[in-house]
Backbone as XML, in Angstrom:
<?xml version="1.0"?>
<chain id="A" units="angstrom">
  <residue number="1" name="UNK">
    <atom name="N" x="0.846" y="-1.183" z="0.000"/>
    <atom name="CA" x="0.000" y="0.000" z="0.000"/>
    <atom name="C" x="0.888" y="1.242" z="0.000"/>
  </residue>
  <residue number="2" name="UNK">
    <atom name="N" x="0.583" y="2.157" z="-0.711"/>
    <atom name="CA" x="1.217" y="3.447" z="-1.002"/>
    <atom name="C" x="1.386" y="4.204" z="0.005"/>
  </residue>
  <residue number="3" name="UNK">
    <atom name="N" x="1.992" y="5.186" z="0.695"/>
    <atom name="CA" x="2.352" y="5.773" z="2.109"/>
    <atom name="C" x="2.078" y="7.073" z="1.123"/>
  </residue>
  <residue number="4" name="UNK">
    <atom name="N" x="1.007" y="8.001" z="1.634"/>
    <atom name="CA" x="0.405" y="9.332" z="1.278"/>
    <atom name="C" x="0.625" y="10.214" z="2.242"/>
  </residue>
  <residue number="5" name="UNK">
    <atom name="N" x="1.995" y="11.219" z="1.364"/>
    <atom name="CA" x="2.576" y="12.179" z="2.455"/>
    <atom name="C" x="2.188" y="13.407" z="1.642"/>
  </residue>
  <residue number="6" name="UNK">
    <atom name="N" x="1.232" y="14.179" z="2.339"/>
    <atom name="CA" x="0.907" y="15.820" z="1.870"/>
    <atom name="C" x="1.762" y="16.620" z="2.963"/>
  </residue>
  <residue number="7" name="UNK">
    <atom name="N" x="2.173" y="17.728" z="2.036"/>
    <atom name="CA" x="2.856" y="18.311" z="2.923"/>
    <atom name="C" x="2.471" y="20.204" z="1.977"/>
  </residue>
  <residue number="8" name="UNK">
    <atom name="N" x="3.028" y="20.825" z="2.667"/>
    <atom name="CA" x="2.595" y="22.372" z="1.756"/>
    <atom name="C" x="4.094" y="22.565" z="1.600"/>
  </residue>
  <residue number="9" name="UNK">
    <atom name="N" x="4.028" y="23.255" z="0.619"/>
    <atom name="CA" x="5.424" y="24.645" z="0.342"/>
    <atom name="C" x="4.515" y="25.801" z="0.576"/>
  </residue>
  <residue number="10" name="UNK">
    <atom name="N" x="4.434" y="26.727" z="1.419"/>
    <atom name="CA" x="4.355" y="27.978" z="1.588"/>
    <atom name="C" x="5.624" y="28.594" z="1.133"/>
  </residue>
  <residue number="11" name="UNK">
    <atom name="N" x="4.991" y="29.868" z="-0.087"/>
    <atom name="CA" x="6.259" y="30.645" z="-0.079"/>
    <atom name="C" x="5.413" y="31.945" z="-0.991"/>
  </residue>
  <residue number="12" name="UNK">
    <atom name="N" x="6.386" y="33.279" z="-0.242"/>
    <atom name="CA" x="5.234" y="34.225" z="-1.225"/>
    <atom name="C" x="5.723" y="34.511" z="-2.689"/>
  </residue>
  <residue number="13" name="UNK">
    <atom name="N" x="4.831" y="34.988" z="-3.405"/>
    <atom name="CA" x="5.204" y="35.056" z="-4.914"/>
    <atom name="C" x="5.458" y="36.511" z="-4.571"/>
  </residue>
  <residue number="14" name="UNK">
    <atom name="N" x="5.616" y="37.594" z="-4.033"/>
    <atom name="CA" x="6.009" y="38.872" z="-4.016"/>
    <atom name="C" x="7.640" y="39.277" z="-3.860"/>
  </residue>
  <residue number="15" name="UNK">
    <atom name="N" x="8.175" y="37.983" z="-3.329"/>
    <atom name="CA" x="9.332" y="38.147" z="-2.370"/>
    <atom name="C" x="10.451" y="36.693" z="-3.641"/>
  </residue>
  <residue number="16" name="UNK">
    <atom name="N" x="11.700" y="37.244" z="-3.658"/>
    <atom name="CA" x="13.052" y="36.754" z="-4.455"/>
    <atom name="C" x="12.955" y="35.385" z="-3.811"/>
  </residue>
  <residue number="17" name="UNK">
    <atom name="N" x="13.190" y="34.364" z="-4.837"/>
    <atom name="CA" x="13.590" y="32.863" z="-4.588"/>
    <atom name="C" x="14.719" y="33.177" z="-3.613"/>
  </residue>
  <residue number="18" name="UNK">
    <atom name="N" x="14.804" y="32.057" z="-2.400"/>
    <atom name="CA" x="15.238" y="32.006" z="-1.248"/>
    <atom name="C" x="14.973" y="33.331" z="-0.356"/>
  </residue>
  <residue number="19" name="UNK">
    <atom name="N" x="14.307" y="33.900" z="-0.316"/>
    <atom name="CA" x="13.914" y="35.001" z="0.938"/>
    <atom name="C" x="12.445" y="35.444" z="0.887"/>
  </residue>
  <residue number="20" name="UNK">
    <atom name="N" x="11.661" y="34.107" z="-0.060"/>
    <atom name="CA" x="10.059" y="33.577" z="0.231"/>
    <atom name="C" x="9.566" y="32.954" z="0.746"/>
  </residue>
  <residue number="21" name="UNK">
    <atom name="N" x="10.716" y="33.005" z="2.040"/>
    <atom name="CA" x="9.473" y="31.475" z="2.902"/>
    <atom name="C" x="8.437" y="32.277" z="3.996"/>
  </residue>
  <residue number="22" name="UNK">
    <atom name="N" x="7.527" y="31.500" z="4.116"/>
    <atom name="CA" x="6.632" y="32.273" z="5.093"/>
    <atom name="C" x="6.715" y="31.754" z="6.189"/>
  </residue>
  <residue number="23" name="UNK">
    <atom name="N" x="7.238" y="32.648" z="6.804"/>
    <atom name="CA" x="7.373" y="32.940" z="8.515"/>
    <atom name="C" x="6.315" y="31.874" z="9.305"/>
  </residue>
  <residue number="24" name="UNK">
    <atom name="N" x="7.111" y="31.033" z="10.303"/>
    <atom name="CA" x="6.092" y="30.061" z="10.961"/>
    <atom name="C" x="5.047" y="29.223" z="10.272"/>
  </residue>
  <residue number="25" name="UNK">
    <atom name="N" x="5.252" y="28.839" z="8.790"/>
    <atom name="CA" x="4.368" y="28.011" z="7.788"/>
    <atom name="C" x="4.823" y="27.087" z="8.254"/>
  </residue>
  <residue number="26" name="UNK">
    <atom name="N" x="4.129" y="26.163" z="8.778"/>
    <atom name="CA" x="4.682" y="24.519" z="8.702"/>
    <atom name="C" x="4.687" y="23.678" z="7.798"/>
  </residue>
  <residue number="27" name="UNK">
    <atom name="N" x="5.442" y="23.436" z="7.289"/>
    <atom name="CA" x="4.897" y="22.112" z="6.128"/>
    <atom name="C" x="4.400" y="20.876" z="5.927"/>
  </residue>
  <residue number="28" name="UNK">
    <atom name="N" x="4.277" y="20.186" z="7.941"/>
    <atom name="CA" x="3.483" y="19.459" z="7.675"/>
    <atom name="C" x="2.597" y="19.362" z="9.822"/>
  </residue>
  <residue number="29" name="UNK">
    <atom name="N" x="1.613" y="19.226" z="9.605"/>
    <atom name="CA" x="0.513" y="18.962" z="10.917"/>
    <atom name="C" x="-0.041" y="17.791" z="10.805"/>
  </residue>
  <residue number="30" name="UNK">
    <atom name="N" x="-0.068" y="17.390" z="12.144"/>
    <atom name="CA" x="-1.113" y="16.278" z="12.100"/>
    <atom name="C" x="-1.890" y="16.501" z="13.446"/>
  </residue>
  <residue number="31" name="UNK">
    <atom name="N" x="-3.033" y="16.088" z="13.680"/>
    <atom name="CA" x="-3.615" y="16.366" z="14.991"/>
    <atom name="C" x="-4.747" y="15.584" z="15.185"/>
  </residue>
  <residue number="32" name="UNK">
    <atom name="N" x="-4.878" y="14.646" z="16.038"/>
    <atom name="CA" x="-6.210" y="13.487" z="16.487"/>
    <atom name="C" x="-6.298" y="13.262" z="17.758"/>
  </residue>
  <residue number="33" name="UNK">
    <atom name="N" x="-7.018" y="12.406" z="17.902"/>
    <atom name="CA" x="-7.574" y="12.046" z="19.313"/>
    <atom name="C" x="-7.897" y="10.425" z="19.050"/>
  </residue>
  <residue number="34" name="UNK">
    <atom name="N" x="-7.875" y="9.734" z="20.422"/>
    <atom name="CA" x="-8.721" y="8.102" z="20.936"/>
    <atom name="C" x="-9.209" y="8.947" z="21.823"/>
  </residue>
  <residue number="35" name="UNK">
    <atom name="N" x="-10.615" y="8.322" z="21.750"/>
    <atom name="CA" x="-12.101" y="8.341" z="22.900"/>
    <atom name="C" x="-12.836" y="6.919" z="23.343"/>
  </residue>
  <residue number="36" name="UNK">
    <atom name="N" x="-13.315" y="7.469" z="24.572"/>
    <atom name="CA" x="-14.047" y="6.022" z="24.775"/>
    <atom name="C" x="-14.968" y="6.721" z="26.002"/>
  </residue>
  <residue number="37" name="UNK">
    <atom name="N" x="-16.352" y="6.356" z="25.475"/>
    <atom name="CA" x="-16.889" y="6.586" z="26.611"/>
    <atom name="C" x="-18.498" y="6.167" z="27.194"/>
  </residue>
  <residue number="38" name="UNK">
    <atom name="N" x="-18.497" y="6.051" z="28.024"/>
    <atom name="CA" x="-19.344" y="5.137" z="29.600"/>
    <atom name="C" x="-19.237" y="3.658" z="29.029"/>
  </residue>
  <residue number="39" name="UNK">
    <atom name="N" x="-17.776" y="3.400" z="29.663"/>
    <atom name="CA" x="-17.390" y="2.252" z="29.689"/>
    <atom name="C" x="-17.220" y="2.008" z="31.258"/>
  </residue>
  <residue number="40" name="UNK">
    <atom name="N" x="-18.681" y="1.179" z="32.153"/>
    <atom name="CA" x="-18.717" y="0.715" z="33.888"/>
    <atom name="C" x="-18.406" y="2.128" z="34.383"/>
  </residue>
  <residue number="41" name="UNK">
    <atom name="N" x="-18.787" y="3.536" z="33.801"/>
    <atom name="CA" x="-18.711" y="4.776" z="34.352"/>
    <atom name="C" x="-17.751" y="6.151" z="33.963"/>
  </residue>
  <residue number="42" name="UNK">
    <atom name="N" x="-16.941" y="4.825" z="33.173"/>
    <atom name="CA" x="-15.394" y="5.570" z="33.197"/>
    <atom name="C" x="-15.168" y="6.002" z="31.508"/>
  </residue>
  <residue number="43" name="UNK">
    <atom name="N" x="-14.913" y="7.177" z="31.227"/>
    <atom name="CA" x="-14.430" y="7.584" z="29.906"/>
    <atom name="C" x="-13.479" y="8.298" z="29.934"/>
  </residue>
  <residue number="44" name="UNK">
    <atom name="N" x="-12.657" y="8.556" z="28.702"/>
    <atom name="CA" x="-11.408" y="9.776" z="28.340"/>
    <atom name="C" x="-10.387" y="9.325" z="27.022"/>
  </residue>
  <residue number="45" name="UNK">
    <atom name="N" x="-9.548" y="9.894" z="27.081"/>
    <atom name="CA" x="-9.161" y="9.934" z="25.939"/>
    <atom name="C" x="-8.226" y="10.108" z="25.478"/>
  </residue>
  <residue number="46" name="UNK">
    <atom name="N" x="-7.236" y="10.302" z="24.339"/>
    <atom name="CA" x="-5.802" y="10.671" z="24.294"/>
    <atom name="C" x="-5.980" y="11.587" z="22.963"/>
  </residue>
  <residue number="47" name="UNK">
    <atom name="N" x="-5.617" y="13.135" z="23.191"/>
    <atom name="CA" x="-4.986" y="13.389" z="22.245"/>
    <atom name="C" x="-4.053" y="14.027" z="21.860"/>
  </residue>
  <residue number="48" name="UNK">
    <atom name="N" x="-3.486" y="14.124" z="20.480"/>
    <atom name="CA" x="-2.154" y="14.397" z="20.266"/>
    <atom name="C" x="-1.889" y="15.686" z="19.132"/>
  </residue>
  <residue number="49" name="UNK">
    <atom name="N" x="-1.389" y="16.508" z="19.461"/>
    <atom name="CA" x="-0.617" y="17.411" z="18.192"/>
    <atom name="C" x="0.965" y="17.613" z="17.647"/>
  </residue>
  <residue number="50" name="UNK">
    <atom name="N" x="1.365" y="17.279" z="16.123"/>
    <atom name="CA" x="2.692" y="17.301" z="15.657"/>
    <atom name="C" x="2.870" y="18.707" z="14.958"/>
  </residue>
  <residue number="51" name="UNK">
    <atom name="N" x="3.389" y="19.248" z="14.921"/>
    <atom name="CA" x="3.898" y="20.185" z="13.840"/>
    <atom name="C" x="5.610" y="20.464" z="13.510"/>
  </residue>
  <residue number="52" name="UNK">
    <atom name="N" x="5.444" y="19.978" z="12.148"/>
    <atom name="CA" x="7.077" y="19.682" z="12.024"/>
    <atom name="C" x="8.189" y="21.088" z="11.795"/>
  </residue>
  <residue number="53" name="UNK">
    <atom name="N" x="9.054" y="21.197" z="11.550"/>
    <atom name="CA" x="10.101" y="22.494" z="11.973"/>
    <atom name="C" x="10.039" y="23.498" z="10.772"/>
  </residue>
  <residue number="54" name="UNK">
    <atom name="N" x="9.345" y="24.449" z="11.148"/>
    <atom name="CA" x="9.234" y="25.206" z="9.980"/>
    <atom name="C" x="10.461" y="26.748" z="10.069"/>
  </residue>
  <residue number="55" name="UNK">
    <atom name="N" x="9.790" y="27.597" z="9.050"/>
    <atom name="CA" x="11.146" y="28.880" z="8.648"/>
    <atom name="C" x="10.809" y="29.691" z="9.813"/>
  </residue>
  <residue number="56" name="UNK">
    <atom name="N" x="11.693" y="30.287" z="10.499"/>
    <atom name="CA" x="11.147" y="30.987" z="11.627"/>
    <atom name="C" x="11.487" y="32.736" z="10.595"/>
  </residue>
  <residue number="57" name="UNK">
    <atom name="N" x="12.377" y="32.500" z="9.241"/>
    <atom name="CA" x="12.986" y="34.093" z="9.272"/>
    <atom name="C" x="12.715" y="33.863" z="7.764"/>
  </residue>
  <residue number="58" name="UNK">
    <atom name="N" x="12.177" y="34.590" z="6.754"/>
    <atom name="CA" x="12.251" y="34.491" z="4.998"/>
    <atom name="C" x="13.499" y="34.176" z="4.376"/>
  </residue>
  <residue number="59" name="UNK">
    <atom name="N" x="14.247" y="33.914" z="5.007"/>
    <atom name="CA" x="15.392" y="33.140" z="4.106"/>
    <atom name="C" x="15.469" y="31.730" z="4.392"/>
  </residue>
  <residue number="60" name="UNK">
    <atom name="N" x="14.739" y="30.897" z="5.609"/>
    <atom name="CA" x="15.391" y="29.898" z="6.232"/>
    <atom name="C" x="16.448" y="29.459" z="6.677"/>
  </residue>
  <residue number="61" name="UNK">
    <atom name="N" x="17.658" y="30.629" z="7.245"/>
    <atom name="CA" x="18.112" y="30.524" z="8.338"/>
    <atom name="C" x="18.124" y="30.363" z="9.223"/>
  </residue>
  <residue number="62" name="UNK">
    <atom name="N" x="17.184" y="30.353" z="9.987"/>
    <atom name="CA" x="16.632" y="29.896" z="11.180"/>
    <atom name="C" x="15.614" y="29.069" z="11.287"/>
  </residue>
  <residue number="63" name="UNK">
    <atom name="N" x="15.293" y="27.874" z="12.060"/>
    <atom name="CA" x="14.087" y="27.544" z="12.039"/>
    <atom name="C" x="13.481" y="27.132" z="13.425"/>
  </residue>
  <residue number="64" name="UNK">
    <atom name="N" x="12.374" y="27.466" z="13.451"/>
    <atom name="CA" x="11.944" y="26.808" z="14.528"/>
    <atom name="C" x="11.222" y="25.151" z="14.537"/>
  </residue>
  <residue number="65" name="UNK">
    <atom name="N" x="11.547" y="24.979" z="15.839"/>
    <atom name="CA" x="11.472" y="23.579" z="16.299"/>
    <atom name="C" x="10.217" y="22.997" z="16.038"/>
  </residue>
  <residue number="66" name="UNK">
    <atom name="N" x="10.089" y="21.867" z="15.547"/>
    <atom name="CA" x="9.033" y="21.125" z="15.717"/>
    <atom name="C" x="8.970" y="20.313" z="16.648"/>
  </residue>
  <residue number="67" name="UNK">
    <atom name="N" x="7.543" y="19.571" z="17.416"/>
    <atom name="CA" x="7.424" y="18.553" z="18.333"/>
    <atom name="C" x="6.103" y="18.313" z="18.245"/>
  </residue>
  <residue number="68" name="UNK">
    <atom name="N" x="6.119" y="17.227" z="19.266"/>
    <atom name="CA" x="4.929" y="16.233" z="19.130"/>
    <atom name="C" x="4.784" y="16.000" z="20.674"/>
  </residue>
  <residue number="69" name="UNK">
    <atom name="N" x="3.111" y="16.417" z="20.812"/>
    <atom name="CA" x="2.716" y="16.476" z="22.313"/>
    <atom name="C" x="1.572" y="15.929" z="22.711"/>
  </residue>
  <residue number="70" name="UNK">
    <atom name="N" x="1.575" y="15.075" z="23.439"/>
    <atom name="CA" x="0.064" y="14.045" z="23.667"/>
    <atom name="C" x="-0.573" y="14.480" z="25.137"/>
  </residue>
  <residue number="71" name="UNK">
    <atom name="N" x="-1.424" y="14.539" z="24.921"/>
    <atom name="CA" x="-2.824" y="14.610" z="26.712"/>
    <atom name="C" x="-3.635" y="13.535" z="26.624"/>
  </residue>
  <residue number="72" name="UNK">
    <atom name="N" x="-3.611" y="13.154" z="27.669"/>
    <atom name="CA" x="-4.651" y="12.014" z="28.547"/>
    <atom name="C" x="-5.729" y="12.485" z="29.228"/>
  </residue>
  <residue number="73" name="UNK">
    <atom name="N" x="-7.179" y="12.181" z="29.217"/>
    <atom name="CA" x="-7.880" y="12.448" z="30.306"/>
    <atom name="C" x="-8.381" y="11.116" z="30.584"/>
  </residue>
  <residue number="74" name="UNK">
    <atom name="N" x="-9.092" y="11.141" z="31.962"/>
    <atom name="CA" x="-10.020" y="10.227" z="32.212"/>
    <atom name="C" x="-10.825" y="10.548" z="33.335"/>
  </residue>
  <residue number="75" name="UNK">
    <atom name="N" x="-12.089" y="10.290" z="33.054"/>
    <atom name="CA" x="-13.115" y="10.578" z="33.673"/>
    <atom name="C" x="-13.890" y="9.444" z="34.402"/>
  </residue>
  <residue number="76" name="UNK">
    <atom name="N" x="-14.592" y="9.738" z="35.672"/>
    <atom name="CA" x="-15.452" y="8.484" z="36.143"/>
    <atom name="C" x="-16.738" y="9.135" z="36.512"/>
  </residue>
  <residue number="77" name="UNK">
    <atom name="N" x="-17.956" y="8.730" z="36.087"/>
    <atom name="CA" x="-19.026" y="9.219" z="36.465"/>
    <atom name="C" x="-19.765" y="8.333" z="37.442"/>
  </residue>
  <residue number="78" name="UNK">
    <atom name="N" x="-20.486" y="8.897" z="38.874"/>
    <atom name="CA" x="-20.941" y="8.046" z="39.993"/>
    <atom name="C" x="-22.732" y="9.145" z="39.878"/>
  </residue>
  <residue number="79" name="UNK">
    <atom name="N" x="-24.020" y="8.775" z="39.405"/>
    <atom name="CA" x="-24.857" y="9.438" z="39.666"/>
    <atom name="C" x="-24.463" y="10.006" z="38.347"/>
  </residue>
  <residue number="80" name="UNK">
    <atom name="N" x="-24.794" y="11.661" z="39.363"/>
    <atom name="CA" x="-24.870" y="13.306" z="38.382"/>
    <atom name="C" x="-23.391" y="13.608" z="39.125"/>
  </residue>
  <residue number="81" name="UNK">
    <atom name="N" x="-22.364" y="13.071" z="39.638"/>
    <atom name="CA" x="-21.297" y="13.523" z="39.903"/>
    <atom name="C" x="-19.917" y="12.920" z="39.352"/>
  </residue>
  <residue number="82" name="UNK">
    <atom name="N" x="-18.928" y="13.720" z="38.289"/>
    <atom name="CA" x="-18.382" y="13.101" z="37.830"/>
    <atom name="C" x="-16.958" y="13.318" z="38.068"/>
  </residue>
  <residue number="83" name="UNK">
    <atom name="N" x="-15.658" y="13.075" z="38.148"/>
    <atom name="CA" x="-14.222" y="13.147" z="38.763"/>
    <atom name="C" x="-13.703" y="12.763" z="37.280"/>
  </residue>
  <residue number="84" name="UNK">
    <atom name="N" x="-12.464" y="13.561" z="37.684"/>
    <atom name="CA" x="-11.848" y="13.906" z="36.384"/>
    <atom name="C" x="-10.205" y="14.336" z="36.163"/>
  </residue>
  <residue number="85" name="UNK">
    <atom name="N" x="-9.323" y="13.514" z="35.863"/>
    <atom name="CA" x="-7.956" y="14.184" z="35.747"/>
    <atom name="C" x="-7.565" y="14.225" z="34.277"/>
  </residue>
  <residue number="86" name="UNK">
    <atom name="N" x="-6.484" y="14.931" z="34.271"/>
    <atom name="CA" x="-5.924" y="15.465" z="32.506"/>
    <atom name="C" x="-4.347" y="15.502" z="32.710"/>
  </residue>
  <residue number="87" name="UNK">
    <atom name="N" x="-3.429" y="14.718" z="32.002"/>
    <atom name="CA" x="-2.263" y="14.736" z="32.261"/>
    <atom name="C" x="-1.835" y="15.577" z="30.786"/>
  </residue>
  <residue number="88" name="UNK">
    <atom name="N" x="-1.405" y="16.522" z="30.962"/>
    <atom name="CA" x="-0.671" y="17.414" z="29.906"/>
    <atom name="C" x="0.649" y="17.316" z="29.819"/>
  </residue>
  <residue number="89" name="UNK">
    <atom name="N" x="0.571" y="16.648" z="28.307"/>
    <atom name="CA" x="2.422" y="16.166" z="27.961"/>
    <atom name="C" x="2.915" y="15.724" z="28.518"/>
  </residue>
  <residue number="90" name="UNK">
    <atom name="N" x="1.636" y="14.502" z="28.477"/>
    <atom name="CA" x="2.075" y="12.827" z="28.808"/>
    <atom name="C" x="3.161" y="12.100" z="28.602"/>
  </residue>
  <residue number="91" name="UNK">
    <atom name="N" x="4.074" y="12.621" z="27.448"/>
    <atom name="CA" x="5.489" y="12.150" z="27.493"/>
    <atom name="C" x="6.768" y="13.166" z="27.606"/>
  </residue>
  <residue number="92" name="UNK">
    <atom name="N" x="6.237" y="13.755" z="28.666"/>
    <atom name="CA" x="7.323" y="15.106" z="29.519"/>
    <atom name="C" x="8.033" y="15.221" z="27.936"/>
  </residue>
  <residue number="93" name="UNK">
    <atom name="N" x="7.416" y="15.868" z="27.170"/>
    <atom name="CA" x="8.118" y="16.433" z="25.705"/>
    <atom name="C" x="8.752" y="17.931" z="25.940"/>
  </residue>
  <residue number="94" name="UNK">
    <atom name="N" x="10.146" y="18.201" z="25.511"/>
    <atom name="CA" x="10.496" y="19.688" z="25.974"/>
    <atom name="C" x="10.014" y="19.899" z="24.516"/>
  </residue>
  <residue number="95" name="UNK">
    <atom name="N" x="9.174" y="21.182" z="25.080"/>
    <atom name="CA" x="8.658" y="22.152" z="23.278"/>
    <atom name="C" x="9.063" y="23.479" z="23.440"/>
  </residue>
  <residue number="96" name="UNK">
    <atom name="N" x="8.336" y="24.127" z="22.851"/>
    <atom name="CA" x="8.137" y="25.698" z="22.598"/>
    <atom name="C" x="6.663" y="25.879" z="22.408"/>
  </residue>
  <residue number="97" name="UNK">
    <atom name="N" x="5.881" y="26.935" z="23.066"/>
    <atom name="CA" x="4.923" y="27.470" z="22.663"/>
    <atom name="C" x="4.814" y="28.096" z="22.002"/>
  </residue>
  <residue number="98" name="UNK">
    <atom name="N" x="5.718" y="28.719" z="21.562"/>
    <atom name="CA" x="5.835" y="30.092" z="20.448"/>
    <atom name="C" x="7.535" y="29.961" z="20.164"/>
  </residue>
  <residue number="99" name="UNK">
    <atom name="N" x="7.615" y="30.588" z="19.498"/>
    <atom name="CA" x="9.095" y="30.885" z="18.609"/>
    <atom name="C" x="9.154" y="31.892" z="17.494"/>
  </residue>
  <residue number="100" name="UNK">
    <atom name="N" x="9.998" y="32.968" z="17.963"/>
    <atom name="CA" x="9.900" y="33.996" z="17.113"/>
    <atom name="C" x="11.680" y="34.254" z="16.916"/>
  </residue>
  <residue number="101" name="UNK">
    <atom name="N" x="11.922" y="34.706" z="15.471"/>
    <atom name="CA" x="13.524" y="35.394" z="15.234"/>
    <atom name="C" x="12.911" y="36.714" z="15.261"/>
  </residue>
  <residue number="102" name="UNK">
    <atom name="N" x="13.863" y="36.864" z="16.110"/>
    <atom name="CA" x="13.932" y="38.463" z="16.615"/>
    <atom name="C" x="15.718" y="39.101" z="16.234"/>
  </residue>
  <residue number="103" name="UNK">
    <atom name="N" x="16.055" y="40.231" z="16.120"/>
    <atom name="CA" x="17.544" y="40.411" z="15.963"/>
    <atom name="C" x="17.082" y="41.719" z="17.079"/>
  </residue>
  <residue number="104" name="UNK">
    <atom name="N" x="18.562" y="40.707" z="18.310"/>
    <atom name="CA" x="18.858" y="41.499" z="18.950"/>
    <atom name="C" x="20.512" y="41.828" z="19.190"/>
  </residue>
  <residue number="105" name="UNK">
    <atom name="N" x="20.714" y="42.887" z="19.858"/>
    <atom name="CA" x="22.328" y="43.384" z="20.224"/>
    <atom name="C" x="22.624" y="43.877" z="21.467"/>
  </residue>
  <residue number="106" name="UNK">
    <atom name="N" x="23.455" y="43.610" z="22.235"/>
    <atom name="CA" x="23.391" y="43.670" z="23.661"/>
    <atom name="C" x="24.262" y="45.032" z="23.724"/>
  </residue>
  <residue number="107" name="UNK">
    <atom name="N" x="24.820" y="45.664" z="24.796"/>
    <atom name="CA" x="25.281" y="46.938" z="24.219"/>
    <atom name="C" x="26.845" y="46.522" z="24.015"/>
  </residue>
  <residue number="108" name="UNK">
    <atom name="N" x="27.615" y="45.419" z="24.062"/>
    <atom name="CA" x="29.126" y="45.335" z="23.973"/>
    <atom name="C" x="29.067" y="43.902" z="22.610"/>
  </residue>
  <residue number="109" name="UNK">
    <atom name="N" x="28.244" y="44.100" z="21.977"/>
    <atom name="CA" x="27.709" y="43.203" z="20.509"/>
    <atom name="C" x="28.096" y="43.772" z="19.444"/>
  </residue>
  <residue number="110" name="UNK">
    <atom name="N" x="28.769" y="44.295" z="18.620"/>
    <atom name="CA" x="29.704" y="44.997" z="17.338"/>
    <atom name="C" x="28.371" y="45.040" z="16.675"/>
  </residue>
  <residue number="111" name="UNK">
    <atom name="N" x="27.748" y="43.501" z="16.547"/>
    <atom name="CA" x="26.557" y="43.636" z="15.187"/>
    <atom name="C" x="24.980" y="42.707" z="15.502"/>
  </residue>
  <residue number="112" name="UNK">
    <atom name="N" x="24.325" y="42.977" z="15.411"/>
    <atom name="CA" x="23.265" y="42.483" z="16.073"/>
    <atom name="C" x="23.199" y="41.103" z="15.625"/>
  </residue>
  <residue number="113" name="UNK">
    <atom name="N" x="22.517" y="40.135" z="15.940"/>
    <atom name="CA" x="22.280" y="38.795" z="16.023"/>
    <atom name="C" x="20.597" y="38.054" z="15.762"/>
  </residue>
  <residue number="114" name="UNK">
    <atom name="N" x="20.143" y="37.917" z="14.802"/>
    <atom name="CA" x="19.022" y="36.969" z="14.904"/>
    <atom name="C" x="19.241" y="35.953" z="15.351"/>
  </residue>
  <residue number="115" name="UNK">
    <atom name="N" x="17.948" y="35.126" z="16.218"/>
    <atom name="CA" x="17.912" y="34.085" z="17.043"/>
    <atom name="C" x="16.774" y="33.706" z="17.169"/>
  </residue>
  <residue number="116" name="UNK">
    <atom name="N" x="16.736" y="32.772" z="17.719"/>
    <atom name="CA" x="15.125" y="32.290" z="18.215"/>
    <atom name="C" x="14.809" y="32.415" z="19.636"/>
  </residue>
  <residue number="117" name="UNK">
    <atom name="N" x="13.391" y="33.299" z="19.993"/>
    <atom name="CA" x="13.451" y="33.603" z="20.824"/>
    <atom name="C" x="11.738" y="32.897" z="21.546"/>
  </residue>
  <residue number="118" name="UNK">
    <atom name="N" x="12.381" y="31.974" z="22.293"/>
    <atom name="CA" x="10.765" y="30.767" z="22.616"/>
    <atom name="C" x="10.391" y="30.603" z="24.151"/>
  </residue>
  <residue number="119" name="UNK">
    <atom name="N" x="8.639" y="30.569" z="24.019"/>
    <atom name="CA" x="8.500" y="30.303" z="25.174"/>
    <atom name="C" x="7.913" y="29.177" z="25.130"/>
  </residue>
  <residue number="120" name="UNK">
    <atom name="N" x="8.672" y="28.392" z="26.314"/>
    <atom name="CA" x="8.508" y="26.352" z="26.625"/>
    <atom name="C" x="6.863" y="26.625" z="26.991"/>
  </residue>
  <residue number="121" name="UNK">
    <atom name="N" x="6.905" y="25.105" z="26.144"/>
    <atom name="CA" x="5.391" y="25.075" z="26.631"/>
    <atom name="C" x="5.531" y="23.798" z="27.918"/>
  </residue>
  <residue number="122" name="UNK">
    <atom name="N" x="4.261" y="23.669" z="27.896"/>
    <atom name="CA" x="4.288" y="23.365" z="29.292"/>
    <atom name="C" x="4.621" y="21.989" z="29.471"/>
  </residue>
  <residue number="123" name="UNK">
    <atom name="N" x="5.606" y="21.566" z="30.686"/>
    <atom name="CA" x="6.296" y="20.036" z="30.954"/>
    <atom name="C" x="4.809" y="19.490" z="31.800"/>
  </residue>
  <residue number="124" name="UNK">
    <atom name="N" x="5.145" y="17.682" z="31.405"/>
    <atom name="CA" x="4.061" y="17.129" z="32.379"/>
    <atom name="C" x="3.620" y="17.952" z="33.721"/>
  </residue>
  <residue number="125" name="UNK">
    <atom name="N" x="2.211" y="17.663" z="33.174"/>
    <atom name="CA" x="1.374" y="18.094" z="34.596"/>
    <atom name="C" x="0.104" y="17.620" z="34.611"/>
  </residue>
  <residue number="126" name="UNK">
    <atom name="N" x="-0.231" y="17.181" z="35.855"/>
    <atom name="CA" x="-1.525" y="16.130" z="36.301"/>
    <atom name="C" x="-2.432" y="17.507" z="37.024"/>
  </residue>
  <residue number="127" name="UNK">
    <atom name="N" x="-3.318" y="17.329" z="35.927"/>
    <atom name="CA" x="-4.320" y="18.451" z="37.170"/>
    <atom name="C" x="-6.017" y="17.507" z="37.306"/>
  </residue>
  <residue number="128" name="UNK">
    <atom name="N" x="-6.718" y="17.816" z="38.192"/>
    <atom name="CA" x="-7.766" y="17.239" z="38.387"/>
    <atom name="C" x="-9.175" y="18.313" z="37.399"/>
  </residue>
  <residue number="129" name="UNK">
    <atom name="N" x="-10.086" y="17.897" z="37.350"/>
    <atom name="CA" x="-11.068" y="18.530" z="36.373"/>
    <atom name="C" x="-12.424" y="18.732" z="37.421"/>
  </residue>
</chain>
């Protein structure tokens, strides 16, 4: 059976071959879920989002990171009262929530510096619902 990989090229038609990529385009996502529910009371679910490493700057010098991050819930219902936990980044994945190239220069820096500048998203955590 054939393996069917879509993926995009984002790139703008306004802007010179190699300094058309579009900023934070990913070229490829995937995103689903498993469910199950009032199974003897108890339901929840797993789901997951990928997004692979896209141009963080129009030349693709830089890029930002891709990763892959899964959540768990599970629920138990007793009556009209139901209990509930959610484990977020179920496989303690280090990410980024955001990622931006920024050019900065500190004041003893000759010439400024683009970089990637990210905020972690969030490490395992068990919260109740």
């Amino acid at each position: 059976m054939p393996i069917l990989k879509l993926r995009t090229h984002a790139r703008s038609i306004d802007e010179i071959k190699g300094q058309d990529y579009i900023t934070l385009a990913p070229a490829f996502t995937l995103a689903g879920k498993f469910t199950f529910n009032e199974y003897k009371g108890f339901s929840g679910g797993l789901r997951y989002r990928y997004i692979d490493d896209r141009p963080a700057n129009e030349d693709n010098s830089i890029n930002a990171e891709g990763c892959f991050v899964a959540d768990f819930n599970l629920n138990y219902r007793i009556k009209n009262i139901t209990l509930g936990m959610t484990i977020e980044n179920l496989f303690d994945t280090e990410w980024n929530e955001t990622q931006f190239a920024t050019e900065t220069r500190l004041f003893n820096e000759p010439q400024p510096v683009d970089e990637i500048h990210p905020i972690p998203g969030i490490s395992l955590n068990l919260k109740e619902v």
